[in-house]
C-alpha positions in Angstrom: 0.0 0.0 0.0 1.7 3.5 -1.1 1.7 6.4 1.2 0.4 9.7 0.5 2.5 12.2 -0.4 3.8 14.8 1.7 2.1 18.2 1.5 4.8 20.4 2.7 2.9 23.5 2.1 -0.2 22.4 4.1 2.3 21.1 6.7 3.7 24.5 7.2 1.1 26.3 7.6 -0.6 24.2 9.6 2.2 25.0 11.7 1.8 28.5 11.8 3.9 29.4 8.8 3.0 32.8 6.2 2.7 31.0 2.6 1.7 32.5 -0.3 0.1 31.0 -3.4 0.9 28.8 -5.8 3.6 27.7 -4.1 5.7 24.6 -4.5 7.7 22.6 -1.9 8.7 19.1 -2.6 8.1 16.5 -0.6 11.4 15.5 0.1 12.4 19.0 1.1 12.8 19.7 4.7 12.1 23.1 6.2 12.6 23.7 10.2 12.3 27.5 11.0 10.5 29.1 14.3 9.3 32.4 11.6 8.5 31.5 8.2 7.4 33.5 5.7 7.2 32.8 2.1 6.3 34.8 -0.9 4.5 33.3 -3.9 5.5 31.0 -6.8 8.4 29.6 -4.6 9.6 26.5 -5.6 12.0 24.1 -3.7 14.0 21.5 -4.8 14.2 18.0 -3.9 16.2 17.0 -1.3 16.5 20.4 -0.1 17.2 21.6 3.5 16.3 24.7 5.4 17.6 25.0 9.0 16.9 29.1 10.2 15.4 30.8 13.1 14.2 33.5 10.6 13.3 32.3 6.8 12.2 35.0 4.5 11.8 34.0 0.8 10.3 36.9 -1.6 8.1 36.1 -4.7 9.2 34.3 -7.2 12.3 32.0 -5.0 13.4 29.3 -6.4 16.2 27.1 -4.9 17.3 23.6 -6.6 18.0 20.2 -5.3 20.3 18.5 -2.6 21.1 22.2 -0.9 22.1 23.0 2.4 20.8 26.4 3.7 21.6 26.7 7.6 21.8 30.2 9.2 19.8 32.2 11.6 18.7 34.2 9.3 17.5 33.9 5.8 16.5 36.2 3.5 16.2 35.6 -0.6 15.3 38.5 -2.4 12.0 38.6 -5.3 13.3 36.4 -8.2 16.5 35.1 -6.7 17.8 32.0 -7.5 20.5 29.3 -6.3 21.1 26.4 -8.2 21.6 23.0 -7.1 24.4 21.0 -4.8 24.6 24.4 -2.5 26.3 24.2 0.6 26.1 27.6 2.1 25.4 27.5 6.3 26.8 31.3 7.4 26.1 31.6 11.2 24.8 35.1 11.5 22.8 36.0 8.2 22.5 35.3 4.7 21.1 37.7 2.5 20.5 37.7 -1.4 18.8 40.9 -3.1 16.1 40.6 -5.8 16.9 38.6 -9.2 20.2 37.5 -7.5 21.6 34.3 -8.4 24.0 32.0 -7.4 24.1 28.4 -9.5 25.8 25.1 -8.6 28.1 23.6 -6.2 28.6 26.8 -3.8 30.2 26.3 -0.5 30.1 29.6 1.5 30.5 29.7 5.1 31.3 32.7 7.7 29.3 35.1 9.8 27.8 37.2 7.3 27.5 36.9 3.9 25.3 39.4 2.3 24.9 40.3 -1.5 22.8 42.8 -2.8 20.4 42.9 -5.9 21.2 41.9 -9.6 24.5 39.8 -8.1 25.2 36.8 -11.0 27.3 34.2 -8.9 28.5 30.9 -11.9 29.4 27.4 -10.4 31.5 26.4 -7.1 31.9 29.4 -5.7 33.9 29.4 -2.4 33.6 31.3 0.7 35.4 30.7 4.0 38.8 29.2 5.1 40.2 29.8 7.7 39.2 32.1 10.3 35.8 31.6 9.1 33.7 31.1 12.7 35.4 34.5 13.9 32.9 37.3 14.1 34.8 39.4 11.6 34.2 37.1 9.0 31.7 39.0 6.7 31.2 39.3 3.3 29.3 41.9 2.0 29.0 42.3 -1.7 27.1 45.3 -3.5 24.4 45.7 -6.5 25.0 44.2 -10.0 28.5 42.4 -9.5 29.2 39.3 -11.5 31.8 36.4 -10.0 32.5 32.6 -10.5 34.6 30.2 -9.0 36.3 32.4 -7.1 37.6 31.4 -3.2 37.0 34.1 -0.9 39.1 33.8 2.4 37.3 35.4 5.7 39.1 35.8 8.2 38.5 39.3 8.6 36.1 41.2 6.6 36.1 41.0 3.0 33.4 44.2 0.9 33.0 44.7 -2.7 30.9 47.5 -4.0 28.6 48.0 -6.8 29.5 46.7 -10.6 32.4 44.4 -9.7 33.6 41.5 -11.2 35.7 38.8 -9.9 36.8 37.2 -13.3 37.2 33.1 -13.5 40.2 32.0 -10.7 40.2 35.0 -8.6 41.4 34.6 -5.2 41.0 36.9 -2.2 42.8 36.5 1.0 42.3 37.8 4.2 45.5 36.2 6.4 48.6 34.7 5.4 51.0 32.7 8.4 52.9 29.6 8.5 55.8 30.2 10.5 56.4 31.1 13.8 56.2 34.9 14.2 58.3 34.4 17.4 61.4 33.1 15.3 60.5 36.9 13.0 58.6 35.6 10.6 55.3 37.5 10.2 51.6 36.3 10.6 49.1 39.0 8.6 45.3 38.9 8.9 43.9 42.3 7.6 40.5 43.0 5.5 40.4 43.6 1.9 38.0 46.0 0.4 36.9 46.8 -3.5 35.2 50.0 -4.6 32.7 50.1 -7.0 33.5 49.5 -11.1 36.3 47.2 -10.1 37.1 44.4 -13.0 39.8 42.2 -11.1 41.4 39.9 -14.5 41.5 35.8 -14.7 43.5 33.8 -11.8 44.8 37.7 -9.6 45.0 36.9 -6.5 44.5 39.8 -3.9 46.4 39.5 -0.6 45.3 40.7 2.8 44.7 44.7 3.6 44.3 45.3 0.4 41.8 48.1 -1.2 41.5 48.8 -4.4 40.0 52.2 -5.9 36.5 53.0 -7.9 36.8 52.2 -11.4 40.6 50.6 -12.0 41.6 47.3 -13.8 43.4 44.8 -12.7 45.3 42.4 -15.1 45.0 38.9 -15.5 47.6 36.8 -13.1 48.5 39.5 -11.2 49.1 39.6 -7.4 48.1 42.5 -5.5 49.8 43.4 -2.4 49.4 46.9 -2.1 46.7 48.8 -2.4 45.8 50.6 -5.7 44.1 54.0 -6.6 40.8 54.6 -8.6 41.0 54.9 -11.9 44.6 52.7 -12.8 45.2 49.7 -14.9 47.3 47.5 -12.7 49.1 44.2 -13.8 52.3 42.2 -12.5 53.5 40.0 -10.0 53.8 42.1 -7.9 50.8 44.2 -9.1 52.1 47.6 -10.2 50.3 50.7 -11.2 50.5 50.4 -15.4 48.7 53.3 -16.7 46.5 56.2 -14.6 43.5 58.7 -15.3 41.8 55.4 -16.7 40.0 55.6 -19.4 40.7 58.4 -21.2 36.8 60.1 -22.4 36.0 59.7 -25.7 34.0 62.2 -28.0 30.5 62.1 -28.9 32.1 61.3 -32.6 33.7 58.2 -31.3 30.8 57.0 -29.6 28.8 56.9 -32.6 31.8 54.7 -34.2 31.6 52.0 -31.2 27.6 52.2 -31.3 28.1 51.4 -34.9 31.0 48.9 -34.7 28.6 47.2 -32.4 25.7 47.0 -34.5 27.7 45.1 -37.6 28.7 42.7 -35.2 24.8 42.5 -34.2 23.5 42.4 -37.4 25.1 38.8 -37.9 23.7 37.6 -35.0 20.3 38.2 -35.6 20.3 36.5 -39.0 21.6 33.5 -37.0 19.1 33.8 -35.0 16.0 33.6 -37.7 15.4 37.1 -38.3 15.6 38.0 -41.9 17.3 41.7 -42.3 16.4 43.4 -45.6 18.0 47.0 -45.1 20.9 48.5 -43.3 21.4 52.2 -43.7 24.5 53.7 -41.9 25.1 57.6 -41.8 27.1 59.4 -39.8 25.4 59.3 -36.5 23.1 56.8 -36.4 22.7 53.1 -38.2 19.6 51.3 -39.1 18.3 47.5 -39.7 15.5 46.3 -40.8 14.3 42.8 -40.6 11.5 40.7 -40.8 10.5 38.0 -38.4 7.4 36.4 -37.8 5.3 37.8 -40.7 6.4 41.5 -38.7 8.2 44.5 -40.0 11.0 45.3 -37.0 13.5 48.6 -37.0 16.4 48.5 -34.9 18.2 51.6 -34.9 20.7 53.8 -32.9 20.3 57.7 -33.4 21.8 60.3 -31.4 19.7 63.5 -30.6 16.3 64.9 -30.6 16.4 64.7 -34.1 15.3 61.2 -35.4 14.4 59.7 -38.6 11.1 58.9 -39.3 12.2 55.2 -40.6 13.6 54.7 -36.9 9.5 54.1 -36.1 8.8 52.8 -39.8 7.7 49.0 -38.6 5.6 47.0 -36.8 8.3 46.7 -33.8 10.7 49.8 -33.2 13.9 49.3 -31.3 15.6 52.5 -30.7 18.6 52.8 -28.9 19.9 56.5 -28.3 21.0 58.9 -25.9 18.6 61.3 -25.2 15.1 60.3 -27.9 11.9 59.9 -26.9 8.8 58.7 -29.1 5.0 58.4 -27.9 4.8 56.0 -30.7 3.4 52.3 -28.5 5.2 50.0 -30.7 8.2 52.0 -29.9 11.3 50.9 -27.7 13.4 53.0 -26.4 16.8 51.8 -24.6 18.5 54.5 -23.7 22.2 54.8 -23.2 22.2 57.5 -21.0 20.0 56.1 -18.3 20.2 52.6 -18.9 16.4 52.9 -18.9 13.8 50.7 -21.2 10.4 52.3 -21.8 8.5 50.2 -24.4 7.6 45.9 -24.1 10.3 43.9 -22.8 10.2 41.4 -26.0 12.3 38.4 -26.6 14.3 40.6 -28.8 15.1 43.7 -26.3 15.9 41.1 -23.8 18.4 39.7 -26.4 19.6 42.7 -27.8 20.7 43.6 -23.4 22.5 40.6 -22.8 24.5 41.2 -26.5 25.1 44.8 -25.2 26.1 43.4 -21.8 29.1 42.0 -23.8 30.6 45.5 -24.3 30.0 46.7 -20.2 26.4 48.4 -21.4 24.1 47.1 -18.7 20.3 47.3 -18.5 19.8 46.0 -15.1 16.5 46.5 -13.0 14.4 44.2 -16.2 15.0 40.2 -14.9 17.5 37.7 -15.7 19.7 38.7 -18.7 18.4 36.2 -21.7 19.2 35.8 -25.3 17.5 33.9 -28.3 19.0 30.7 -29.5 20.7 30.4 -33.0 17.9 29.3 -35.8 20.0 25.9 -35.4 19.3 24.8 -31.9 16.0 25.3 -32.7 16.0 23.2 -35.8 16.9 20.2 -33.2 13.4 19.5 -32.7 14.1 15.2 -31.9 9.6 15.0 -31.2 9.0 16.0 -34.8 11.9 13.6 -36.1 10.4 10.4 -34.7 
């Protein structure tokens, strides 16, 4: 005789829990929480376990199979996301902000570990080491960074601001001993700290007391044992200060060349994609395409200032990107460059045409996940229609 299914929703709230709707927890999951309160269309993984005295999880939560959440405090943001085979048990709090993600094979430990919103963490990303259980060992990462494997020592704390990216193989550490410092030899345990607009290159390794400045680069390989100013290129072993007053601005002129350079790599794309482009027209501050997909006339342009060709809202989809238009036209898009604003539908194609911008450091954050459209060929793999 089979056994019912456990309900883990009803079994929650039966137990006092806040649930909304439509959510879904399955049965092999295990939550144990004395405050619960979930948002709706949650989803839980299979053998998934909770252990908190505080679980928040917004709207929209998902969290895969076979993870490990344990903290006294949880708190997932709307839309965040963490993959499966997670092994994150902070003691204090863990936090993630809304439409943060974090994907496979994570192991973070510490005292605090809080990331803010629009954080894109890849697979088997490490935090702890040693030094972890101390009460200095906090992480706190800002808005909109991006990091991967990377091993994050805590052993005092470790903060990264806004739009930062830890590139594939970075390495931070917060202590470095092995000798005895009473035969001279030194023991160092200081915190390291990165301002925002930091790109940190493949396999650096940052050492302890370390800060580096708003907006400066640091090459790939390099070790960084001194802190660095804002606005550098740094590279080496040890890291040294290559190049200052980084970048240099460009002209109005010049961005009109990259916009453009940009779009001819696009253009490409798109036919790969499906989309059929009949017309390109490039002048000297602004390009055009148009394409058909879909039995629908689209227009995908770039134009700078108020004054805008009428062809830029000549189809049945409009795509403008520009720096300061504006149209009242409703099948209009605008993505503006200034802002990093969207006004228009958040179609397939705008979501694509973000994440191929992304490419180039032009981020439209604040509209969901970052998505593309798959190549006409992956789609052509349709194995049910074969057989």
């Amino acid at each position: 005789m089979s056994q019912k299914p456990i309900d883990r929703v009803a079994e929650l709230s039966n137990n006092g829990a806040d649930i909304g709707r439509d959510v879904i927890i399955h049965e092999s999951a295990e939550i144990i929480a004395s405050n619960i309160k979930i948002g709706d269309s949650v989803q839980i993984g299979p053998n998934t376990r909770i252990l908190s005295k505080k679980l928040v999880l917004e709207s929209g939560v998902k969290i895969g199979s076979n993870c490990m959440l344990r903290c006294n405090q949880i708190q997932l943001g709307h839309e965040s996301r963490i993959g499966n085979n997670n092994d994150i048990q902070p003691y204090g709090l863990f936090k993630m902000g809304k439409t943060s993600r974090i994907g496979n094979q994570a192991h973070i430990r510490g005292r605090e570990v809080t990331l803010g919103d629009d954080v894109f963490i890849t697979n088997s990303f490490r935090v702890g080491g040693g030094g972890r259980n101390e009460p200095y060992a906090i992480l706190t990462v800002g808005d909109r960074c991006t990091m991967h494997n990377n091993f994050i020592n805590l052993a005092k704390p470790v903060t990264i601001g806004n739009d930062v990216g830890l590139s594939p193989d970075v390495i931070l550490i917060t202590h470095g001993y092995w000798q005895s410092v009473l035969d001279g030899y030194s023991a160092t345990y200081a915190p390291i700290t990165i301002h925002n607009w930091v790109i940190v290159g493949m396999r650096a390794t940052i050492l302890p007391g370390v800060e580096i400045g708003e907006n400066t680069t640091v090459g790939a390989g390099a070790i960084v044992s001194r802190s660095l100013p804002a606005r550098c290129v740094a590279a080496g072993i040890p890291a040294r200060v290559i190049k200052t007053d980084y970048p240099t601005p460009i002209s109005e002129q010049k961005q009109d060349e990259i916009m453009k350079d940009i779009l001819q790599v696009y253009r490409p794309l798109l036919v790969d994609k499906g989309f059929d482009v009949t017309k390109v027209v490039e002048e000297k501050y602004s390009t055009l395409i148009e394409m058909t997909y879909d039995s629908k006339k689209i227009v995908l342009s770039y134009f700078r200032g108020p004054e805008i060709s009428a062809q830029a809202f000549g189809g049945d989809v409009n795509i403008l990107l520009t720096f300061d238009g504006q149209s009242k036209e409703p099948s209009t898009v605008i993505m503006n460059l200034n802002t990093l604003k969207i006004s228009g539908e958040l179609s397939p194609l705008v979501h694509d045409i973000r994440d191929f911008l992304r490419r180039y450091g032009i981020r439209f954050f604040g509209y969901g996940y970052f998505s593309s459209i798959p190549p006409q060929i992956s789609r052509d793999l349709d194995y049910d229609s074969m057989y």
